[in-house]
N, C-alpha and C positions, 0 to 999 in steps of 0.2 A: 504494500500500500504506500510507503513512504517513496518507493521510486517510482510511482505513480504521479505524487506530487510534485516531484523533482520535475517530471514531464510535462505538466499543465505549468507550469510555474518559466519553462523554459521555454515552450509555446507561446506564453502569454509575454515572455521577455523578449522574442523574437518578433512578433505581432507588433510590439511596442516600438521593436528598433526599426523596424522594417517603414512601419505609419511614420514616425519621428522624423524619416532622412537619413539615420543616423550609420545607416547601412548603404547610402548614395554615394558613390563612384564621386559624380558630381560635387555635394557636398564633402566629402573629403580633400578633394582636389582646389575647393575654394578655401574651406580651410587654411592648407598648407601656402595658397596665396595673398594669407591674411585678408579674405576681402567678403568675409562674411561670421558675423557673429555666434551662429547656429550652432555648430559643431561644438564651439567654447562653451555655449549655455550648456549645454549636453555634457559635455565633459566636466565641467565645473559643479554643476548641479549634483552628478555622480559624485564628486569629490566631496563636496558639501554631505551627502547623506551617509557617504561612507566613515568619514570622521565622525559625526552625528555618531554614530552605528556602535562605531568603537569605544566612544564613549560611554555612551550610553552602556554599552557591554561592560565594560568597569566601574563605572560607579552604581550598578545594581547587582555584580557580583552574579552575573548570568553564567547557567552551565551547558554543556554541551548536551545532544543527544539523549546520550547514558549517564548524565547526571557528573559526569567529572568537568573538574575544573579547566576553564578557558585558562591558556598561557600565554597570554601576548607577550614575546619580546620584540624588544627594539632591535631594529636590524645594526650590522656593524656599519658606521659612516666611513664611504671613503669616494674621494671623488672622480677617480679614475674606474670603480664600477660603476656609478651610475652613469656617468658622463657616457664612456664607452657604450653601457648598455644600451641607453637613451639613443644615441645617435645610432646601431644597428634596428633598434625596434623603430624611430621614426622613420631611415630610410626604405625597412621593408614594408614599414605602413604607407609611406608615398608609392613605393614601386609597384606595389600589389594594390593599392586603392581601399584596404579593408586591414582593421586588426582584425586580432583572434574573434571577436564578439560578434564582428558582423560577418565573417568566412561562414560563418555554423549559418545566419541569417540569411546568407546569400545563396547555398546552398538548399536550404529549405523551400527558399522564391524560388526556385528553378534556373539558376545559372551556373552551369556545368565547368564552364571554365574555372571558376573559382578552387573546383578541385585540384589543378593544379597547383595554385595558390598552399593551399593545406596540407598539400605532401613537400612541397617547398617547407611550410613551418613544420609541417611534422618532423624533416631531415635536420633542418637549423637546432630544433628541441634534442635531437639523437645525438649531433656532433657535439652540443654545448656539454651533453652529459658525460661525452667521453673525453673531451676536452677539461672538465671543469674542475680538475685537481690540480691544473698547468696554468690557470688564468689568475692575473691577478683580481681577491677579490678582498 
């Protein structure tokens, strides 16, 4: 039943991104040309809830699933991974027109190309893990 709900839940997040734009070729590509707001509400708005989220997750002392405790830590700061990673995930999200969230929605709409797209990030996901004891992080 619970991955049921995972299923309506991820319908209903696809439906959203899909009606939003947020999943448009177009809108992405204006984006990256700074010359439309849309994408930033969208993005920003996400940010907003998500921090909302995590807070709210600590200071009520929320537990998981099975009743054990959430562990948020803080990631280690350094500027050479995010920077790095930043500029590979931006240029594959210019080059490919979609992140990860809207590849799954693009796919759903019916555009088959996209698949290539996703084995593109599924192989980037494959080498980073084999790579990821050799990078600095």
């Amino acid at each position: 039943m619970r991955y049921i709900t995972y299923l309506v839940i991820g319908i209903f997040f696809g439906i959203v991104m899909f009606k939003s734009e947020a999943a448009s070729w177009f809108r992405i590509y204006e984006m990256f040309e700074f010359g439309s707001f849309h994408m930033y509400g969208i993005i920003g708005s996400a940010l907003l809830i998500g921090v909302a989220g995590v807070q709210f997750i600590k200071l009520k002392n929320i537990k998981t699933i099975d009743k054990t405790d959430m562990h948020l830590h803080p990631k280690a700061k350094s500027i050479t991974r995010y920077l790095a990673g930043g500029i590979i995930f931006g240029l594959g999200w210019a080059l490919a027109g979609a992140c990860p969230g809207p590849m799954y929605v693009l796919i759903g709409a019916g555009f088959p190309s996209i698949l290539i797209v996703l084995f593109g990030a599924l192989i980037g996901t494959f080498v980073y893990g084999l790579l990821r004891t050799k990078l600095p992080h």
